[in-house]
Each structure stands twice: as structure tokens, then as C-alpha cells.
C-alpha positions as a Markdown table, in Angstrom:
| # | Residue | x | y | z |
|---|---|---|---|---|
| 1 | Unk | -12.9 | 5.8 | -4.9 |
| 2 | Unk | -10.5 | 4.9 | -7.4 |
| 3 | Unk | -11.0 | 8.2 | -9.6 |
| 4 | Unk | -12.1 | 10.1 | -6.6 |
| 5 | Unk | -8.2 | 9.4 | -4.6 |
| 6 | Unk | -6.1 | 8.8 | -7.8 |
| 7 | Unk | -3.6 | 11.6 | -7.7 |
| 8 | Unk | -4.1 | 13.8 | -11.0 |
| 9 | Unk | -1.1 | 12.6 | -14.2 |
| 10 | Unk | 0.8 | 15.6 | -15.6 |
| 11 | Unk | -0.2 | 17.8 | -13.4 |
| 12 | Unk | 2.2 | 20.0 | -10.3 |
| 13 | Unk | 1.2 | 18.5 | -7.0 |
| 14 | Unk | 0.8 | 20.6 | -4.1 |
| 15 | Unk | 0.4 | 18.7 | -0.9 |
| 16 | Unk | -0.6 | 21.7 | 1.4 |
| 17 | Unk | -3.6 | 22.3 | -0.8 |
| 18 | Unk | -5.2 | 18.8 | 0.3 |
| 19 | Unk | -7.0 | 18.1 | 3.6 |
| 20 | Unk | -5.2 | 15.9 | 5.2 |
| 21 | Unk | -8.3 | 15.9 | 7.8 |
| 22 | Unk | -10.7 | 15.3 | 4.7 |
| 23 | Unk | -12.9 | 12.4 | 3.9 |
| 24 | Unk | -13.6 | 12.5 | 0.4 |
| 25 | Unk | -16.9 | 10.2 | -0.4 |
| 26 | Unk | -16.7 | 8.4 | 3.0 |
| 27 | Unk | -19.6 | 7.8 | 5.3 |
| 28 | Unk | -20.9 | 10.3 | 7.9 |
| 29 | Unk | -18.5 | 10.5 | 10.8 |
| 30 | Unk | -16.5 | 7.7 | 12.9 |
| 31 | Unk | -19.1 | 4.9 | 13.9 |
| 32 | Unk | -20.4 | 5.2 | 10.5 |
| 33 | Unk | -17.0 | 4.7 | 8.9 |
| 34 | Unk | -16.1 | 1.6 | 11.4 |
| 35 | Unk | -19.3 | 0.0 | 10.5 |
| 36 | Unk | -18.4 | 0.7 | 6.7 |
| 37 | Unk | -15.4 | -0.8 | 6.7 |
| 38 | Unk | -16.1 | -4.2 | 8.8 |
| 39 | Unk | -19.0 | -4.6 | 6.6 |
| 40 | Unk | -16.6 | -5.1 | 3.7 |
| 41 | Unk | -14.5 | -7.9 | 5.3 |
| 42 | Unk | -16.7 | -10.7 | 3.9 |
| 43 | Unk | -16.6 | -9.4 | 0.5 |
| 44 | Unk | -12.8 | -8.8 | 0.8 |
| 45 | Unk | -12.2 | -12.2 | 1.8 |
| 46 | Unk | -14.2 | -14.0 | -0.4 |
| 47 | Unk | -12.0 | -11.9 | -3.1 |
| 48 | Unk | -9.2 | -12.7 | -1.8 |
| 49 | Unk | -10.4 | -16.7 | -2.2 |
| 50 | Unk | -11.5 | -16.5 | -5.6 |
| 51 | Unk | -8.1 | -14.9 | -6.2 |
| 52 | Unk | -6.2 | -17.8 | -4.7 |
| 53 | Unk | -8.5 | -20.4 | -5.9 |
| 54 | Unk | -7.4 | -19.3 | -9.6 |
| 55 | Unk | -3.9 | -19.1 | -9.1 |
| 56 | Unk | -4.2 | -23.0 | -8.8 |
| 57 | Unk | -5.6 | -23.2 | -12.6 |
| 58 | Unk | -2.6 | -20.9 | -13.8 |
| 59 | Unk | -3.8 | -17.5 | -13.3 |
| 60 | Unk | -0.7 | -15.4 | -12.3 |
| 61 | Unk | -2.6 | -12.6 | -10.9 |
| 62 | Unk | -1.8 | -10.3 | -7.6 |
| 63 | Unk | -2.3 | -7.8 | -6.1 |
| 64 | Unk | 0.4 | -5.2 | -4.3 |
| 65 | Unk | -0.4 | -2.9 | -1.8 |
| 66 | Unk | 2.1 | 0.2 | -1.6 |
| 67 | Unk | 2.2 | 2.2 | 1.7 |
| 68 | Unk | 4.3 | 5.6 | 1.9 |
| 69 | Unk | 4.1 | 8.5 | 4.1 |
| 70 | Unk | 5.7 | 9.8 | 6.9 |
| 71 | Unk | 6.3 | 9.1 | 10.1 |
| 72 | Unk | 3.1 | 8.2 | 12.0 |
| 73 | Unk | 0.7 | 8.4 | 8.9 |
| 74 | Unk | -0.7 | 5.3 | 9.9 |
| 75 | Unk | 1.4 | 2.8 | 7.3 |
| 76 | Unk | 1.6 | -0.4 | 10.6 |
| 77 | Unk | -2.1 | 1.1 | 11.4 |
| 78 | Unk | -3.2 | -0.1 | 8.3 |
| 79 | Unk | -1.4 | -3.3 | 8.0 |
| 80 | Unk | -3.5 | -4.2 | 11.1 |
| 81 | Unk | -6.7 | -2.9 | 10.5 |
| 82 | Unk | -7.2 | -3.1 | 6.8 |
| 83 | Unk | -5.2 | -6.2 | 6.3 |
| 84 | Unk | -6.8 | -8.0 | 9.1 |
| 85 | Unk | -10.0 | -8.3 | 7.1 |
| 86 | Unk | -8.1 | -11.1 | 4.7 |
| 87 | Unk | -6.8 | -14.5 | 5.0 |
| 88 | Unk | -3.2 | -13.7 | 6.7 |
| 89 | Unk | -2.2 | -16.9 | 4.6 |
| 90 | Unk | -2.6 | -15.4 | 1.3 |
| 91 | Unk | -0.9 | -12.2 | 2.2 |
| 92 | Unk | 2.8 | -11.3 | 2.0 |
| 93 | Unk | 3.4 | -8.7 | 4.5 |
| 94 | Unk | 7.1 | -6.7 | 3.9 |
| 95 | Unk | 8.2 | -3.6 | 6.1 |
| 96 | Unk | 11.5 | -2.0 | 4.5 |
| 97 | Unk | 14.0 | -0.4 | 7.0 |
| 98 | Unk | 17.3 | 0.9 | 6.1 |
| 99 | Unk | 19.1 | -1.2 | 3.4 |
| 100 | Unk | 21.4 | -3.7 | 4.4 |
| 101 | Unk | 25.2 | -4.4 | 3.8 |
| 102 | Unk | 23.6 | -6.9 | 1.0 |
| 103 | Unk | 21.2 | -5.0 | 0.0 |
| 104 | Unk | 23.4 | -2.2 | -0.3 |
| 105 | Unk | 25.9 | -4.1 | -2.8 |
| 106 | Unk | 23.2 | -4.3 | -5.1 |
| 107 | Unk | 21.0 | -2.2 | -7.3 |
| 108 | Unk | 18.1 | -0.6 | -5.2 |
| 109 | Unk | 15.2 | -2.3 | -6.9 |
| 110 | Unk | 17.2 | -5.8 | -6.0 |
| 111 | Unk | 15.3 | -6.2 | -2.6 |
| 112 | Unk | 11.9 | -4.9 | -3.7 |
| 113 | Unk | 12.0 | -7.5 | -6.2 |
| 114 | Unk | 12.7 | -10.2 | -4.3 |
| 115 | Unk | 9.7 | -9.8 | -1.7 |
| 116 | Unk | 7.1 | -9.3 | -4.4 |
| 117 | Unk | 3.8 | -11.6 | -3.8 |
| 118 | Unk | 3.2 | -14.9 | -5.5 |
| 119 | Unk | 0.6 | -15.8 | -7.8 |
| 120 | Unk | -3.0 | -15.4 | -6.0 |
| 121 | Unk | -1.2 | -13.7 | -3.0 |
| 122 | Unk | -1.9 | -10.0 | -2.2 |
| 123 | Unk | 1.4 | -8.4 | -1.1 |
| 124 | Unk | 1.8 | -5.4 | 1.5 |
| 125 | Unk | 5.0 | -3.3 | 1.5 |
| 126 | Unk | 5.0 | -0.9 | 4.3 |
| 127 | Unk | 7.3 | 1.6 | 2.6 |
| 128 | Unk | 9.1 | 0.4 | -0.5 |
| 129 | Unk | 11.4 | 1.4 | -3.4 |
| 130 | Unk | 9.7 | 4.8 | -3.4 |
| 131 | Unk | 12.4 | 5.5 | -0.1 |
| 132 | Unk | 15.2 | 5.2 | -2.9 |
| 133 | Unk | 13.7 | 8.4 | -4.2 |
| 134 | Unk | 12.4 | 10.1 | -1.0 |
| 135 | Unk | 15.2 | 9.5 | 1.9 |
| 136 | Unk | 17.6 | 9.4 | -1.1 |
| 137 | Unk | 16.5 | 12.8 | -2.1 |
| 138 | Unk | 16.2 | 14.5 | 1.1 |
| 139 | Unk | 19.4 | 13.2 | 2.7 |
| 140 | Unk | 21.3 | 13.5 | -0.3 |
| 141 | Unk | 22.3 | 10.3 | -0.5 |
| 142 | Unk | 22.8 | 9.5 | -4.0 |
| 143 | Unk | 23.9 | 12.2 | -7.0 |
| 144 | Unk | 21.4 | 14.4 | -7.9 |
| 145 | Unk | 21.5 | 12.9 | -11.7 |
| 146 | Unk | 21.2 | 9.2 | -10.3 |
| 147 | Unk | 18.4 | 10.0 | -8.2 |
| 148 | Unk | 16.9 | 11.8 | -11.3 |
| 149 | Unk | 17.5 | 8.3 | -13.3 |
| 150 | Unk | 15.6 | 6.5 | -10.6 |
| 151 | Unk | 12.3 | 7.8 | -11.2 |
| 152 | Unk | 12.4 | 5.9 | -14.7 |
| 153 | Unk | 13.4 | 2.9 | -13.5 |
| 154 | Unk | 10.8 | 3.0 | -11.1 |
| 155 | Unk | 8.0 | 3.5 | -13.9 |
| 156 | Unk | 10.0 | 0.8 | -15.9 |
| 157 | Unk | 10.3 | -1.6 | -12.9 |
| 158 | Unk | 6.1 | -1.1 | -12.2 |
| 159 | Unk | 5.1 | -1.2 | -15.6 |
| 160 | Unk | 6.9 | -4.3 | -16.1 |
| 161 | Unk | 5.1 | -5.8 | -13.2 |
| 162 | Unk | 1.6 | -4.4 | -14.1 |
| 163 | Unk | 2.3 | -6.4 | -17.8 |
| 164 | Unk | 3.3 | -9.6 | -15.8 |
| 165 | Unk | -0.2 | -9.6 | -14.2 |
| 166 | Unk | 0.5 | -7.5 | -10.7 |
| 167 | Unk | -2.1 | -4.5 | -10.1 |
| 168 | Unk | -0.9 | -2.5 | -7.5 |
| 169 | Unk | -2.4 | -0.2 | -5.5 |
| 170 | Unk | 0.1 | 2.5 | -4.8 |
| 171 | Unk | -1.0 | 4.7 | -1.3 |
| 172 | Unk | 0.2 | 8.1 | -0.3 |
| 173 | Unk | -1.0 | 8.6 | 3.3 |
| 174 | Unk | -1.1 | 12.1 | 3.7 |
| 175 | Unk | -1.1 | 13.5 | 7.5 |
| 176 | Unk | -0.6 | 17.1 | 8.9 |
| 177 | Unk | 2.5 | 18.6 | 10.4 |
| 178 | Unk | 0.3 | 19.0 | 13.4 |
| 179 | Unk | -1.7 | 15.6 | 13.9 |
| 180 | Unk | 2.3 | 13.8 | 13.2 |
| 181 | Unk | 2.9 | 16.2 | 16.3 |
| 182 | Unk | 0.0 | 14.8 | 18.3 |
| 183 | Unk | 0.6 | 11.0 | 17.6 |
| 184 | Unk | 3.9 | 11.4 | 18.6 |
| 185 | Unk | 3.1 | 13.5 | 21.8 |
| 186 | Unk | 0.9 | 9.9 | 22.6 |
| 187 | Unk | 3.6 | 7.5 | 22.0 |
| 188 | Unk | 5.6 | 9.7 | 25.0 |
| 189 | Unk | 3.1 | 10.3 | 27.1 |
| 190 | Unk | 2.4 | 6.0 | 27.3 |
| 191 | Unk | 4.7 | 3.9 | 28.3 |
| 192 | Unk | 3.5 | 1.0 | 25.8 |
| 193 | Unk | 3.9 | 2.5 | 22.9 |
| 194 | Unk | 7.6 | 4.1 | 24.2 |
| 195 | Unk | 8.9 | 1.0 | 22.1 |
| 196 | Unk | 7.3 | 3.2 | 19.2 |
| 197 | Unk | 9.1 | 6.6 | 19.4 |
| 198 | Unk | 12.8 | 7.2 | 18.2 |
| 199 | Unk | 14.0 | 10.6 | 19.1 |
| 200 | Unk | 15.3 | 11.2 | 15.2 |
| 201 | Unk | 11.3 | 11.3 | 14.3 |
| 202 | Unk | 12.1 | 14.9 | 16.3 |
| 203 | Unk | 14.8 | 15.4 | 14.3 |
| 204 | Unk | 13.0 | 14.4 | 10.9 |
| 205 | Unk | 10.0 | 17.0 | 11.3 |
| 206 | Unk | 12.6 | 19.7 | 10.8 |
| 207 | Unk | 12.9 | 18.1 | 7.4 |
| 208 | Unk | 9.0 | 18.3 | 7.0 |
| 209 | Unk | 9.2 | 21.0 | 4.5 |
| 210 | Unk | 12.2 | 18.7 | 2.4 |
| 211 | Unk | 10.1 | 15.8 | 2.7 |
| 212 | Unk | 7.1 | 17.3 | 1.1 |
| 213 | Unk | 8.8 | 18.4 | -2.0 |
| 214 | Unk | 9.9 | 14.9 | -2.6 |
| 215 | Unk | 7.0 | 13.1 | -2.0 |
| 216 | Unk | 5.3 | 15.5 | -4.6 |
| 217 | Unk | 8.0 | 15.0 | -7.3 |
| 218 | Unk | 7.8 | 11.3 | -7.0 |
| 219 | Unk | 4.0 | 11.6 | -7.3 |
| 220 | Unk | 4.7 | 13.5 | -10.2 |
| 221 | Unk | 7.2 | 11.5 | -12.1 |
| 222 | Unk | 5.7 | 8.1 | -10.9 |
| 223 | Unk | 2.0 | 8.0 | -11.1 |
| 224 | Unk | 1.6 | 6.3 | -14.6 |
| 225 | Unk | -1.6 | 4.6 | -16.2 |
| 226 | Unk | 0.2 | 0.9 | -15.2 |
| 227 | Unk | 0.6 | 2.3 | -11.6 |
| 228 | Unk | -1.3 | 5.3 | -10.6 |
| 229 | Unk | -0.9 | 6.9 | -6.9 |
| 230 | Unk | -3.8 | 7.6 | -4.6 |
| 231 | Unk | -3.9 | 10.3 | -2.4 |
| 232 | Unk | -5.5 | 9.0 | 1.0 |
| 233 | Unk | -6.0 | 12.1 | 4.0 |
| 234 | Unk | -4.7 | 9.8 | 7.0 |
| 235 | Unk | -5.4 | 13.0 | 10.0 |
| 236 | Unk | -8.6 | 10.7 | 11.0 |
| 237 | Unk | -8.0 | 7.0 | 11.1 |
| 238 | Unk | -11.3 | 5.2 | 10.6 |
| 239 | Unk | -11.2 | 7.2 | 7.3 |
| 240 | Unk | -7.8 | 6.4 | 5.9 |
| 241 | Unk | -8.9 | 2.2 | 6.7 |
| 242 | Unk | -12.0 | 2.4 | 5.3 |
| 243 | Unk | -10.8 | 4.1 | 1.8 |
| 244 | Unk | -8.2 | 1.7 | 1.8 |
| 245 | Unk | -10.5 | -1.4 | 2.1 |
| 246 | Unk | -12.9 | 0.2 | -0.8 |
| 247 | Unk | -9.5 | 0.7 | -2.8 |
| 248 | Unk | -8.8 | -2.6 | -2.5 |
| 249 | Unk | -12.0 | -4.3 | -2.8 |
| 250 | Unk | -12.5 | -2.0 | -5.9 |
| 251 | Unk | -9.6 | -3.0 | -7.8 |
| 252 | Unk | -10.0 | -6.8 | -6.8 |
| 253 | Unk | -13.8 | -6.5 | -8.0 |
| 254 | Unk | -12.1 | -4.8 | -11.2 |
| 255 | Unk | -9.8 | -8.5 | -11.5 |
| 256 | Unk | -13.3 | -10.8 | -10.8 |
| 257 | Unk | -11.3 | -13.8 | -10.1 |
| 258 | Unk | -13.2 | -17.0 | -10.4 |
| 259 | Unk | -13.0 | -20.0 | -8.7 |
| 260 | Unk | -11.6 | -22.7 | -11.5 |
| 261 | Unk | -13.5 | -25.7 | -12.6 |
| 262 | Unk | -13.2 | -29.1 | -11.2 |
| 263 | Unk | -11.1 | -31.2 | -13.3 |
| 264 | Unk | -12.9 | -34.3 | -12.5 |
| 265 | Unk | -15.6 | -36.4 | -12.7 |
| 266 | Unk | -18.2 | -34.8 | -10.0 |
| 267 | Unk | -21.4 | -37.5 | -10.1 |
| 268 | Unk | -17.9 | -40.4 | -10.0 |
| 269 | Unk | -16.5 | -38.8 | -7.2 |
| 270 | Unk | -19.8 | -38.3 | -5.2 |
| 271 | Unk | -20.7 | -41.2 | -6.3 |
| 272 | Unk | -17.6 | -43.2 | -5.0 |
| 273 | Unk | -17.7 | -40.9 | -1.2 |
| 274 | Unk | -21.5 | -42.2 | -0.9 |
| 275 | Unk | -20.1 | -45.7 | -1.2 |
| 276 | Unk | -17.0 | -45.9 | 0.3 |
């Protein structure tokens, strides 16, 4: 899935000439998918364990999860679902809203930095630095040369964590103009999920067009060999959790953590339990 995802390096990115409804070497239809994808909890867990277990020997490994895409693309969807099939204890779960006052007195990478996972953990960031490039861009919130600059400090920032032993898996979910439409016709139309729906998501789809052209640059300018970007189509759900899973379970397979030797007599110690 890896190669299949992985969005292309050097090349112009065109969002509107990929499926968003696709489901590029996933199984055959809905039930099929579900299946799929609870079938790889046990092997994502016990992943997720070794990876742990070696952090305790020294091993600085991690993993980092990166979620982007707009609203409704499923980014909290797959927190839940995909993230549901570890060990909540060795995740580090981080949703970034608008910066604050704090964050806003210091450089934009400041706040990213300081939720990044521990050793052994695998770290979730349900949009990240990426909005310093995306909101930034579309709003006009920063000078067009500073925003330009960012894009290399982003590469810089990633590579630097790839080198100190951080894989990350960066995820574009990509969703149609018309399905956003549809999930947000569902959060009015039920009361329990009004709690979900701001009326500036209205307001934003008029930037649809905006928003596109900067999530392609930064796929562009910021999928590197250290930190590539994968292109998931989010229109069906059960797809866009079960490619995530296999990303994941393929790039912790890729790591083959192992759980560290005892540093202790064995036959002593069992010895010593059977007579105490």
C-alpha cells in the first residue's frame, strides 16, 4: 500500500484527477473491508508491544501518524476506528486548533514539537504544522515569501525527526466537494452530532477551490524520501480505515521491533519463584 498511496515526488499534483470514492488494492466492498481491517488489530497490537518493549532497552523508535484534509474527511473518524485497534497507553493522541496567544509568540513549528511521541509511543496529530502552510496560505495570513520559507523548514523540521529515529506516516484524506456536502447535511439533520457542525464549515466550502491548490503545493514541496505523503480516497469510510491500518502495520512491520532480552538470570529467578 505504501507505493500504491505514496503521492508521486517531483511531479504537479492534481487532486481532481483522483477518486476520492476509489479503493485502490482494498478488499471487495464494505463487509469485506470491515472484516479486513479488524483482522489486523492483533497484529497491530502486538507491533505496537514489541515497539514499546524495546524502547525499554534504549531503542528511540516511533512512529507519527499525520492527518490532514478537510473538513469532514474523516481525520476524528480515524482516530477512533483505526487507533482503537492499539494499546491507548502507548499512543499520544494531539488535535491542533487555532494557535494560541502562546503558541502564537513563538515560531510555528514550537507547538508541533513539543507534542511529538516518546520513545516506543506512536503519536497521532489530527492536523498538524501542515495548517501553517494551508490555512496560512488560503487566508493569507502570513507574507507570501514567509509562507514560501515554510515549506523548507517543514522538510528540514521532518527530516530531522526521520534521522532522530521517528517514521511518520504522513496522510492526505482526500474527500469530494459533494460527499463533505453530505456529511455535513447529517450532522444537521441529527441532533447528536449538532455539537459537530459550525456554520463557518458553510463558509469554508466557498474556499474549496483555494483549499485545493494548497493542499497540492504542500504535497508538492513536502513529500520527501524522509517523509513521503500518502494519498488516501476518504468518500467511503471502511476504505479510508482499513488503508490506514495496512499503512501503519506496513511501516511498523518495516521497523520489526523486538522484544529485548532479559538481563537476568532466568533458571535463578524461576528457580527462586518455585521456592519462595
Amino acid at each position: 500500500m505504501r507505493e500504491l498511496l505514496r503521492v508521486p515526488r517531483g511531479e504537479r499534483i492534481d487532486l481532481a484527477s483522483y477518486d476520492a470514492a476509489a479503493t485502490p488494492g482494498g478488499p471487495a466492498g464494505k463487509a469485506a473491508g470491515l472484516a479486513a481491517t479488524s483482522a489486523l488489530g492483533p497484529r497491530l497490537a502486538g507491533l505496537q508491544e514489541r515497539l514499546y518493549a524495546s524502547s525499554t532497552a534504549g531503542d528511540r523508535r516511533r512512529v507519527l501518524l499525520v492527518l490532514q484534509g478537510m473538513d469532514t474527511s474523516g481525520k476524528g473518524g480515524t482516530v477512533k476506528h483505526v487507533i482503537g485497534l492499539f494499546n491507548p497507553s502507548g499512543c499520544r493522541i494531539r488535535a491542533f486548533k487555532a494557535p494560541t496567544q502562546e503558541e502564537r509568540n513563538h515560531p510555528f513549528l514550537w507547538r508541533i514539537t513539543k507534542a511529538l511521541p516518546e520513545a516506543g509511543e506512536i503519536g497521532i496529530f489530527d492536523r498538524s504544522h501542515y495548517e501553517d502552510v494551508l490555512i496560512a496560505r488560503v487566508r493569507e495570513l502570513v507574507p507570501r515569501p514567509q509562507l514560501e520559507g515554510r515549506y523548507d523548514q517543514i522538510n528540514g523540521f521532518e527530516k530531522s525527526l526521520a534521522d532522530d529515529g521517528v517514521t511518520l506516516v504522513k496522510v492526505f484524506l482526500h474527500i469530494s466537494y459533494e460527499e463533505q456536502r453530505s456529511r455535513l447535511l447529517e450532522r444537521l439533520d441529527n441532533p447528536a452530532k449538532h455539537w459537530k457542525f459550525n456554520v463557518g464549515d458553510i463558509e469554508e466550502r466557498a474556499l474549496w477551490p483555494a483549499y485545493q491548490e494548497a493542499y497540492e503545493h504542500a504535497l508538492e514541496r513536502c513529500s520527501t524520501d524522509e517523509a513521503p505523503w500518502y494519498l488516501v480516497p476518504a468518500d467511503r469510510k471502511w476504505y479510508r480505515n482499513w488503508a490506514i491500518s495496512r499503512l501503519l502495520l506496513e511501516h511498523l512491520e518495516a521497523l520489526d521491533p523486538t522484544y529485548p532480552p532479559g538481563d537476568f538470570d532466568v533458571a535463578e529467578s524461576r528457580r527462586r519463584l518455585l521456592a519462595s
